[in-house]
C-alpha positions as CSV (number, residue, x, y, z in Angstrom):
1,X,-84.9,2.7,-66.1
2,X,-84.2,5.8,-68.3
3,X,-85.7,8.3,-65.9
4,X,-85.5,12.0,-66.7
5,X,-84.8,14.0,-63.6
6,X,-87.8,15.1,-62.7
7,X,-89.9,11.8,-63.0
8,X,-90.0,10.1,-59.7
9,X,-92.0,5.9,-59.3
10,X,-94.1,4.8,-56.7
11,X,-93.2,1.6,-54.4
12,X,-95.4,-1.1,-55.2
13,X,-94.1,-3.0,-51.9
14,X,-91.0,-2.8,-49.5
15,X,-87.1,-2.3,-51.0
16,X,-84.5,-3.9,-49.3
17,X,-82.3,-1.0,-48.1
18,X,-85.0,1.8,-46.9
19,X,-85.5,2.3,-43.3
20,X,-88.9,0.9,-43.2
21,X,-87.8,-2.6,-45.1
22,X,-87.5,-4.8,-42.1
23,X,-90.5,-3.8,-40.8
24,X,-92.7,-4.8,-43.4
25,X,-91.0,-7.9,-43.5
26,X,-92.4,-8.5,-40.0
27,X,-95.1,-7.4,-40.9
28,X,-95.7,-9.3,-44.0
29,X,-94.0,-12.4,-42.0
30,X,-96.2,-12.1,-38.8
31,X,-99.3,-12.3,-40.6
32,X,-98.3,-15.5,-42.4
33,X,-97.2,-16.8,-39.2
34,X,-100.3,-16.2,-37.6
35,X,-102.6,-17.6,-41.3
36,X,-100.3,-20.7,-40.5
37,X,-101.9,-21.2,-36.6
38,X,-99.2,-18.8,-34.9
39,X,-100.0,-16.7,-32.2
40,X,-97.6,-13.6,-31.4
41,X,-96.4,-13.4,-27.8
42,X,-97.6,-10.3,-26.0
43,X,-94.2,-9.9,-24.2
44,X,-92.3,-10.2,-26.7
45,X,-93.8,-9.5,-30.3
46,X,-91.2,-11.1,-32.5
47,X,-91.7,-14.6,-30.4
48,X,-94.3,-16.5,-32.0
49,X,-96.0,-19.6,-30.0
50,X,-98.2,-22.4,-32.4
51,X,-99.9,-24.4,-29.7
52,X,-102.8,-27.4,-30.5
53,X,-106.3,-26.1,-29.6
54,X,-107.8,-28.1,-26.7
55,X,-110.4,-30.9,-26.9
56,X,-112.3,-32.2,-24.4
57,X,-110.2,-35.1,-24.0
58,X,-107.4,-32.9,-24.2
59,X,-106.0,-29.5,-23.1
60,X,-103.8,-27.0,-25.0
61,X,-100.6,-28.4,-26.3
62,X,-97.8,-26.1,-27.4
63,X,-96.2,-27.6,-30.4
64,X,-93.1,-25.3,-31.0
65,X,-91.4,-21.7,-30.4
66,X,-90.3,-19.3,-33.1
67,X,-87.8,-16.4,-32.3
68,X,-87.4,-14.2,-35.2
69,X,-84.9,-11.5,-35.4
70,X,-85.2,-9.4,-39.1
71,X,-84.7,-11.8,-41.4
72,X,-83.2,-14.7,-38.9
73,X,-84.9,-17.3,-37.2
74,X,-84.4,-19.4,-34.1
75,X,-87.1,-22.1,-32.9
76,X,-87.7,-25.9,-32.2
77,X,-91.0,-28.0,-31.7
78,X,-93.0,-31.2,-32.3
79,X,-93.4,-32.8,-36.0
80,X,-97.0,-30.1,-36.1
81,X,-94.3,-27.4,-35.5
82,X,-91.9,-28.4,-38.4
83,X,-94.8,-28.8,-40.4
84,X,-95.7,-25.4,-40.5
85,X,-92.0,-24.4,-41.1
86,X,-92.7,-26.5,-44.2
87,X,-95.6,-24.3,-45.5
88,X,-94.0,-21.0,-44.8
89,X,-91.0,-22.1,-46.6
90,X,-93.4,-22.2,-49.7
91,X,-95.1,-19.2,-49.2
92,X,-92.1,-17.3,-49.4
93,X,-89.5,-19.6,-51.5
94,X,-86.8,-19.5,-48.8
95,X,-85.4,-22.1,-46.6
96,X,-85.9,-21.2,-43.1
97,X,-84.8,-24.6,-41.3
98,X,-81.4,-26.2,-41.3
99,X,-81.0,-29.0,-39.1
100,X,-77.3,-28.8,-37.1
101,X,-75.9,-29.0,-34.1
102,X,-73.8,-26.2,-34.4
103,X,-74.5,-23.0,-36.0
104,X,-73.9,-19.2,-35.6
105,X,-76.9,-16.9,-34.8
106,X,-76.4,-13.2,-34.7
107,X,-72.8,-13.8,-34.0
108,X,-73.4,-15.9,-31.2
109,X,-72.1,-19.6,-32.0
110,X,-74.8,-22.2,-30.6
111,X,-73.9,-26.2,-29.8
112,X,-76.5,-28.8,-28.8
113,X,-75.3,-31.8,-27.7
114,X,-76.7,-35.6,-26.7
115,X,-78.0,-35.0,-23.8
116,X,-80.2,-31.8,-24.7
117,X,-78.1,-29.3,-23.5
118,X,-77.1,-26.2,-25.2
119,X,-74.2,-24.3,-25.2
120,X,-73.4,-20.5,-26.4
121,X,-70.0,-18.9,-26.6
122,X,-69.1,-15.8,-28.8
123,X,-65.8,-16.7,-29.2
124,X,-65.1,-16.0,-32.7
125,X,-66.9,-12.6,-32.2
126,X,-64.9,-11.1,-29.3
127,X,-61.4,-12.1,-30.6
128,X,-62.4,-9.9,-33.8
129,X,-62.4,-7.1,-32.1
130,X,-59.5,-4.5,-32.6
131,X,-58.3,-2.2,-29.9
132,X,-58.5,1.5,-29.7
133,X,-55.3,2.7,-31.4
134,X,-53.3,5.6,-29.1
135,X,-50.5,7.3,-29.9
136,X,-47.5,6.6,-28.2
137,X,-47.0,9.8,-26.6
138,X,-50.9,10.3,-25.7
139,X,-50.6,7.5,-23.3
140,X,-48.8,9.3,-20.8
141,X,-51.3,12.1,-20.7
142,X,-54.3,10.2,-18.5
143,X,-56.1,13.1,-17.8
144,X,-56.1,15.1,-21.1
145,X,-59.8,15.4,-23.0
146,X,-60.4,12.7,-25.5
147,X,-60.3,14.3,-29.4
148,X,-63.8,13.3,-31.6
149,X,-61.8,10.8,-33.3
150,X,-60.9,8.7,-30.3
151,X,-64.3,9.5,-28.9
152,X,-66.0,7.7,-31.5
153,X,-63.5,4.6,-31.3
154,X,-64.3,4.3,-27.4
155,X,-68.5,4.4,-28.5
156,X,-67.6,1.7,-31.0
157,X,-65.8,-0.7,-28.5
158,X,-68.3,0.1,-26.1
159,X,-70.9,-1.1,-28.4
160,X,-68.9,-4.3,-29.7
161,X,-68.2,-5.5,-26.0
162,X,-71.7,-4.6,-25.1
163,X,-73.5,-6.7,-27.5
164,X,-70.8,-9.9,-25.9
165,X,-72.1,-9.0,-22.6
166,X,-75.9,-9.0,-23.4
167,X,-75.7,-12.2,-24.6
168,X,-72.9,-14.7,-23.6
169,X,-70.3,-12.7,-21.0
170,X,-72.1,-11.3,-18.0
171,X,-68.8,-11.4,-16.6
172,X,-67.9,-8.5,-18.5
173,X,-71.5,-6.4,-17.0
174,X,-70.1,-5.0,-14.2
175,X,-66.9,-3.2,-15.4
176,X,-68.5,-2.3,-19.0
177,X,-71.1,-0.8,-16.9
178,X,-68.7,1.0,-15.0
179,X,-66.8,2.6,-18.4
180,X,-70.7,4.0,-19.5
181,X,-71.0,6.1,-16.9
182,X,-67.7,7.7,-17.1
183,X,-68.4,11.2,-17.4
184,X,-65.2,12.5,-18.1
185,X,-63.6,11.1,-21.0
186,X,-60.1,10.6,-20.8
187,X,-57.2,9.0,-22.4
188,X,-57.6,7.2,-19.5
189,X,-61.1,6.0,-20.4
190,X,-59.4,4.8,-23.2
191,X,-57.0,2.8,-21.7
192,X,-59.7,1.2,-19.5
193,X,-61.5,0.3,-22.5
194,X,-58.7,-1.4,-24.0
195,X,-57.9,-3.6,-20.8
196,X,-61.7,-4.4,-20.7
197,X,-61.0,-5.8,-24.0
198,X,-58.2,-8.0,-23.3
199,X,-60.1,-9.6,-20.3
200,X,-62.8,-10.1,-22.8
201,X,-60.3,-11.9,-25.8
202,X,-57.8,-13.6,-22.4
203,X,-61.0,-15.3,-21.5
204,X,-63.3,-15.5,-24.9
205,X,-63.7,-19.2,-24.7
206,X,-66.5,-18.1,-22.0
207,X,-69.9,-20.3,-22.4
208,X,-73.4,-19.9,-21.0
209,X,-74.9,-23.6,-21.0
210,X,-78.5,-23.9,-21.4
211,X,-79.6,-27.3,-19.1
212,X,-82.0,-29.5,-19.7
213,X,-84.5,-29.5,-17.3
214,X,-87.9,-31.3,-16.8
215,X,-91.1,-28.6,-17.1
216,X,-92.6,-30.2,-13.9
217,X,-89.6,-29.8,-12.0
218,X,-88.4,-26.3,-13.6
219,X,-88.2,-23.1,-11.1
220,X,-86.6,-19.4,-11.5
221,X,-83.2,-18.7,-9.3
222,X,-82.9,-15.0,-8.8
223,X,-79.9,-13.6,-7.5
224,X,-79.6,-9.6,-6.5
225,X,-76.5,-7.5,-5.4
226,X,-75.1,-4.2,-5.6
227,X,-72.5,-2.1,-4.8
228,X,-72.6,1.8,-3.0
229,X,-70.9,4.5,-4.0
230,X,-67.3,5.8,-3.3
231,X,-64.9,8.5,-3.8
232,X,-63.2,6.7,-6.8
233,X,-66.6,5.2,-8.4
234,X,-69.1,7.7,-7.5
235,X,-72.4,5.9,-8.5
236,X,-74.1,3.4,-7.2
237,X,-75.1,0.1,-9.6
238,X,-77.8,-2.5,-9.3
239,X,-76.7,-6.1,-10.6
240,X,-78.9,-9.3,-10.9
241,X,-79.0,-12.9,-12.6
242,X,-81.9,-14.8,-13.3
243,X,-81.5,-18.7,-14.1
244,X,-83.4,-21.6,-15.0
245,X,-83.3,-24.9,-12.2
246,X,-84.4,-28.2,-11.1
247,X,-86.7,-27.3,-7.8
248,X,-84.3,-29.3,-5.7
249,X,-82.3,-26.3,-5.4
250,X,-84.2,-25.4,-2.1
251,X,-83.2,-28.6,-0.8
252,X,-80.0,-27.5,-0.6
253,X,-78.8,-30.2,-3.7
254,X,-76.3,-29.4,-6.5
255,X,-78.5,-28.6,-9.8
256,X,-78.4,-28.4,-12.5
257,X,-78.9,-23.9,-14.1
258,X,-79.8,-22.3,-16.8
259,X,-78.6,-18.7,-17.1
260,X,-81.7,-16.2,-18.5
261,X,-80.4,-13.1,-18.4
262,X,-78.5,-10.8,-16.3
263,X,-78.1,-7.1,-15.9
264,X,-75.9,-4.2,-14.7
265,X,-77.1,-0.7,-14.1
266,X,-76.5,2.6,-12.5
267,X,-79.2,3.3,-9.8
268,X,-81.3,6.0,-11.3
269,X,-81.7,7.6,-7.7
270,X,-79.6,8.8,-4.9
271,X,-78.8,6.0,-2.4
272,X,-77.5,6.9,1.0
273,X,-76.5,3.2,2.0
274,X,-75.6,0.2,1.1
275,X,-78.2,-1.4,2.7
276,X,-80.4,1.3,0.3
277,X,-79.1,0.3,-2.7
278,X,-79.7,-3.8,-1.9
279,X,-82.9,-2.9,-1.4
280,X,-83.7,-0.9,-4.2
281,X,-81.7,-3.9,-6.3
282,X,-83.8,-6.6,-4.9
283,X,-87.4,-4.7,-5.8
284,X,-86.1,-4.1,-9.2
285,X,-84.9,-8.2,-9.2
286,X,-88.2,-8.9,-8.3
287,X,-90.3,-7.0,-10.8
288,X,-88.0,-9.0,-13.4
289,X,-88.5,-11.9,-12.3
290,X,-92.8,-11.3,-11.9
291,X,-92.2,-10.6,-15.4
292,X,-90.4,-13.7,-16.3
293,X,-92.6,-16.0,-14.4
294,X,-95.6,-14.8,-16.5
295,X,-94.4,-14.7,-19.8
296,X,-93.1,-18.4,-19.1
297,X,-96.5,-19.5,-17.9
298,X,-98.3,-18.1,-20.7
299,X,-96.2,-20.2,-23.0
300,X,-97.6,-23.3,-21.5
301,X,-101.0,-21.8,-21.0
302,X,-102.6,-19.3,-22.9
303,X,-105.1,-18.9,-20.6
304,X,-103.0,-16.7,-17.6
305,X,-104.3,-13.8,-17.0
306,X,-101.3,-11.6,-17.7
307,X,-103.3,-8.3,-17.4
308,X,-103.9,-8.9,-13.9
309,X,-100.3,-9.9,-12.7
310,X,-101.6,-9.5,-8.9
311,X,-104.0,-12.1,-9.4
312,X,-102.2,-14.2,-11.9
313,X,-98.8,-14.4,-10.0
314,X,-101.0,-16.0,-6.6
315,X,-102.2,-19.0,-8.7
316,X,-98.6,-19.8,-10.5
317,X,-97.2,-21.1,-7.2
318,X,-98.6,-21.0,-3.3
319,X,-98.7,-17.7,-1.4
320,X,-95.9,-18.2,1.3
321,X,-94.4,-16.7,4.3
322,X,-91.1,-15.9,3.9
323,X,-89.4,-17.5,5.1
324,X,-91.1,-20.5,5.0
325,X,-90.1,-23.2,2.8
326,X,-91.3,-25.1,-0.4
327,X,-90.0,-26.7,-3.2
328,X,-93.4,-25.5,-5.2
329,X,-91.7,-21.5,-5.1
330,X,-89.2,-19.7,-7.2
331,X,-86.0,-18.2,-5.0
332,X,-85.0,-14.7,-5.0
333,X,-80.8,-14.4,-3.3
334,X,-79.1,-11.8,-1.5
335,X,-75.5,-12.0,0.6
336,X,-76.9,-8.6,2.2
337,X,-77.5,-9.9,6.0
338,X,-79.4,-6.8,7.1
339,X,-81.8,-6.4,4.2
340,X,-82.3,-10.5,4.2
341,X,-83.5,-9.9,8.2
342,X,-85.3,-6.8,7.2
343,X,-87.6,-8.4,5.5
344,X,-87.4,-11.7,6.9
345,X,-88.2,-10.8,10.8
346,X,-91.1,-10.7,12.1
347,X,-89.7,-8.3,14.9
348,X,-90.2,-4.2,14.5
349,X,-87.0,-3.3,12.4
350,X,-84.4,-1.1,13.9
351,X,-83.6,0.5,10.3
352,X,-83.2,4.1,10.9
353,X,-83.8,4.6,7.5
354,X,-87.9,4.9,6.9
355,X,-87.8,5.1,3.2
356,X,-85.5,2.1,3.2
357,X,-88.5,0.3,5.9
358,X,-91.1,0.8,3.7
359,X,-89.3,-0.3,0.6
360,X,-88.4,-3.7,2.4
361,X,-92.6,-3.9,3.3
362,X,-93.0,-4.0,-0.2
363,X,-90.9,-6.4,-0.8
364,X,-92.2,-8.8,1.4
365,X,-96.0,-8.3,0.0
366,X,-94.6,-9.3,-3.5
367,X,-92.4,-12.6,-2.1
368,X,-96.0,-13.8,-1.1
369,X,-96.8,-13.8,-5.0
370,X,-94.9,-17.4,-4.9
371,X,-91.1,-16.4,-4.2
372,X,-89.1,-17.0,-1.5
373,X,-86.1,-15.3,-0.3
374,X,-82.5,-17.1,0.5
375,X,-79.4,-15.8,1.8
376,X,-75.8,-16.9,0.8
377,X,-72.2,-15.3,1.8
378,X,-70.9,-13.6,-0.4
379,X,-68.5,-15.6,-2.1
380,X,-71.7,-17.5,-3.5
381,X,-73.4,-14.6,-4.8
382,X,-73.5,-14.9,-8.7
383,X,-74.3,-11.2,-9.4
384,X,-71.5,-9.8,-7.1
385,X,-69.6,-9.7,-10.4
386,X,-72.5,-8.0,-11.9
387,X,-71.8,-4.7,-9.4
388,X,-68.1,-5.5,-8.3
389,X,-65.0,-4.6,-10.2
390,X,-63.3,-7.6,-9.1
391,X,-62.3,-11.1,-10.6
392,X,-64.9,-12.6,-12.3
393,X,-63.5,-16.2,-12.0
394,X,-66.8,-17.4,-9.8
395,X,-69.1,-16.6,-12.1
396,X,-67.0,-18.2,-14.9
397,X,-66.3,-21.0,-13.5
398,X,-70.2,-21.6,-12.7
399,X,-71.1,-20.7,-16.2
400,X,-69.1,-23.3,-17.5
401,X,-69.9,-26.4,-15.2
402,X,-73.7,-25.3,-15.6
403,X,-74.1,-26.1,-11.6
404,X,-74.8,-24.3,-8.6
405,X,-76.0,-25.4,-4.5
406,X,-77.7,-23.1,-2.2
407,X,-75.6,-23.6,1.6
408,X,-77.7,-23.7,4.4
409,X,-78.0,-20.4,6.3
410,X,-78.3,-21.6,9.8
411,X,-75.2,-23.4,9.7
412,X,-73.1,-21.1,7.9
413,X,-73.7,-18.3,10.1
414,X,-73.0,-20.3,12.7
415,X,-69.8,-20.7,11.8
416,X,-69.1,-17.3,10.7
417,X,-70.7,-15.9,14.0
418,X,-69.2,-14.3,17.1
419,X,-69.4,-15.9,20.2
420,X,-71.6,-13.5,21.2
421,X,-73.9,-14.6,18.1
422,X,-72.8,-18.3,18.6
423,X,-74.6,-18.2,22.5
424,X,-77.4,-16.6,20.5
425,X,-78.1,-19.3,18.1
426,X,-77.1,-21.7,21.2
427,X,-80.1,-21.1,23.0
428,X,-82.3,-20.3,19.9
429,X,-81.5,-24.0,19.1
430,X,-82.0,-25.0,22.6
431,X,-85.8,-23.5,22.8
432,X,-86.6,-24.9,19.6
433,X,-85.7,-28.5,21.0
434,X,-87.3,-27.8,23.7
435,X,-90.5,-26.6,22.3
436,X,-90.6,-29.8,19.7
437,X,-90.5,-31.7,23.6
């Protein structure tokens, strides 16, 4: 442009490459979307909704979802819903659609098949990732401070691993969580790291399968665990999984799930149980899943009334009693046998820890929002690999088939019981037969 060094020019809009570019696409994209009949999700402000206004012979209809992330998109709807696609495209003389089955978004590689369902792998991704390079003779010395270099090679790992387990490996939550809050950076954090990383690449051909499952029949699955401190791992996490299913679930029938998302995270506080740090897991389970179950309703109907949770949460599903059951309520599961009759009994509890009581009380005041509480053994508790360092072929495995059955809890702990418990349940059944009489 044949400037002289001390002219300077003034912006007439955004350049690609300054710091504020991709938000003044968002903005400049936003209100577009919203000129076109878009309405921006208030829990999520780069979700837009387009919906058909109601009628009197007709109520709200939602023609179509749009997920933007910078300058990507990911969305689906009705004919209206393409249609609007259509006029965008024009305003801005860029194709947003492409019509495939498969495709890469954001690095994660996305399949729909026949029957609806969608699959999500990051294959490709994780097996790109390079190891952190040591020196031979660096190996053997575990405990010696980490250099800047090879500081800065463990934050990038940590970052490229992260962003798998985010999105398509939860199976990889619970020990990446444990290498974050390392404190003391070692070659042997290093080492960890790079192990990590070859579970990660042994089993990249990990998939999350989205289900397809009908609106009427569509509830949340909660599961909540976590794991107490020890000598070797001295903090305690908090791990849980939410996922879409078919509301025969309660039933205690094979159905079909939709994973949501999952998380693994140090406990902020200092827990002095385990049955402390279940508890505290569950609440924040809970107040995840409150969340969830609003923002889905108000994609069907804009009418919720989000800003009042309290009152909204009560008319999405029945008030129950735990642990009453209905096919109508969204499930909340812990393998923690104490906490689950905690909250469950009616009885005075005989926890001597009163923080750990009134925690618990709250608890059961928010299951009467329209969730229910179930207990499973641990071998079927999906988020134990969330907390645990152990083998995460469960959870796999579960990912893959897209399936999962609740047990019943009478009959399992009958046969896990003592017979000490066994002459308990015994007569408990006996009175019961005896009262139906």
């Amino acid at each position: 442009m044949n400037l002289k060094p001390q002219e300077i020019c003034r912006l007439n809009k955004g350049a690609y490459g300054l710091i504020d570019a991709p938000y003044l696409w968002y903005c400049a994209l936003g209100n577009e979307l919203l000129r076109l009949g878009f309405e921006a999700c208030p829990f999520d402000p780069c979700c837009f909704v387009l919906r058909t206004p109601a009628t009197d012979s007709q109520d709200t209809k939602l023609e179509g979802i749009l997920r933007i992330h910078v300058d990507d998109g990911i969305g689906g709807g009705s004919p209206v819903f393409e249609k609007a696609i259509q006029q965008l495209e024009k305003t801005f003389s860029i194709r947003f659609t492409q019509k495939v089955s498969a495709f890469t978004f954001t690095g994660i590689e996305l399949n729909q098949h026949q029957d609806s369902s969608i699959t999500m792998n990051q294959s490709a991704y994780v097996r790109k990732i390079k190891p952190i390079a040591i020196e031979a003779n660096r190996k053997s010395q575990l405990e010696h401070p980490l250099t800047e270099s090879e500081r800065l090679a463990l934050r990038g790992l940590v970052g490229s691993l992260q962003y798998a387990a985010i999105n398509t490996r939860p199976d990889l939550s619970s020990k990446l969580s444990f290498l974050q809050s390392t404190i003391n950076h070692e070659i042997e954090t290093l080492m960890e790291a790079n192990r990590l990383l070859h579970e990660a690449k042994k089993h990249h051909g990990v998939t999350t399968t989205i289900k397809p499952i009908p609106y009427n029949a569509f509830r949340f699955l909660a599961f909540s665990d976590a794991s107490f401190s020890s000598a070797t791992k001295p903090d305690s996490h908090a791990g849980s999984i939410i996922v879409g299913t078919h509301s025969d679930i309660n039933q205690n029938c094979q159905c079909p799930i939709s994973p949501l998302t999952w998380r693994c995270r140090k406990i902020q506080k200092v827990v002095t149980s385990t049955l402390s740090a279940e508890t505290m897991a569950l609440s924040s389970t809970l107040d995840q899943l409150s969340w969830l179950r609003l923002f889905w309703s108000w994609i069907h109907d804009p009418t919720v009334q989000w800003k009042k949770p309290e009152d909204a949460l009560l008319k999405l599903a029945p008030a129950l009693t735990v642990p009453t059951r209905s096919e109508d309520a969204d499930l909340t599961i812990t393998d923690c046998k104490i906490l689950f009759d905690l909250i469950t009994r009616t009885a005075p509890p005989s926890c001597s820890e009163f923080r750990v009581q009134l925690m618990a009380r709250a608890i059961k005041e928010s299951l009467r929002e329209g969730t229910i509480l179930r207990w499973v053994p641990s071998g079927a508790q999906l988020a134990a690999a969330l907390t645990k360092a152990i083998e995460s072929n469960f959870l796999r495995e579960t990912l893959r088939l897209g399936y999962y059955k609740l047990c019943d809890e009478a009959s399992t702990l009958k046969e896990r019981a003592k017979t000490k418990d066994r002459l308990r349940w015994l007569r408990s059944q006996t009175e019961s037969q005896s009262n139906k009489t």
